[in-house]
N, C-alpha and C positions, 0 to 999 in steps of 0.2 A: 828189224832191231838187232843191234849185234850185241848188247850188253844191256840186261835184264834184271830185274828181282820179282819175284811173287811175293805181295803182302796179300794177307786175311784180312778183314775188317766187316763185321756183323753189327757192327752197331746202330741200332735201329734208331737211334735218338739222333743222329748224323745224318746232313746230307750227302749227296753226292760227291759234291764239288768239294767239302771240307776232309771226306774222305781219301778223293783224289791228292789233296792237298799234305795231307800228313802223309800219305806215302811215298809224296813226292820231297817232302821236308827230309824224312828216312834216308832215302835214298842218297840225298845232296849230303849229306853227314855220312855215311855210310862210303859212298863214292865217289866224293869230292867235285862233283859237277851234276848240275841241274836235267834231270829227265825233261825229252818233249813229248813223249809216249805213253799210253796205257789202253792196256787190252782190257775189256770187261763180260761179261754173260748178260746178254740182252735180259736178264729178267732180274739183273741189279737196277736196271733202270724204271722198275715198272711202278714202284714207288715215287716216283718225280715225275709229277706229272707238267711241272715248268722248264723239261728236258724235252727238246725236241731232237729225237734219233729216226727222223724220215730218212735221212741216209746213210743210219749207221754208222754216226761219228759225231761228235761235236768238241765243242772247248772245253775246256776248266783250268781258266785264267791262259797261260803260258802252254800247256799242256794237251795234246790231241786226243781223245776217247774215243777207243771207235769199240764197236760191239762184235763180238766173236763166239762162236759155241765152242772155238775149242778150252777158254778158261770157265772153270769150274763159278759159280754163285758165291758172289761176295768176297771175290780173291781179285788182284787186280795184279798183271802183267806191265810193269812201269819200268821205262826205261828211255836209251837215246835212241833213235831214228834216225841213220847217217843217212848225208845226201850221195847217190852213186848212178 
């Protein structure tokens, strides 16, 4: 990823994907193009249990999730993914 933002988002009443979602709405207003990106801490997922992460990544909608220890719980790494 060459161009980034870290959002927090703790809200328990939220799921995944809507959370992915408003960061990715942020972002697109924020940086005037659409993220395909976002890093997460495998133990943001452990609450969804209709997430499947057997390989450390999945969708949400337009948007790649893949799981990583190096971002912190409940913080989400979103951004573009160039191809190279």
């Amino acid at each position: 990823m060459n161009i980034g933002m870290l959002w927090f988002d703790n809200d328990s009443k939220s799921d995944l994907v809507s959370k992915v979602t408003r960061a990715a709405s942020y972002y697109t207003g924020k940086y005037g193009d659409q993220p395909n990106i976002c890093f997460i801490h495998p133990t943001t997922v452990n609450d969804q249990p209709t997430i499947n992460t057997q390989d450390q990544k999945f969708q949400a909608g337009e948007i790649e999730v893949r799981l990583t220890n190096s971002v912190l719980p409940h913080h989400f790494w979103i951004g573009r993914q160039t191809q190279s």
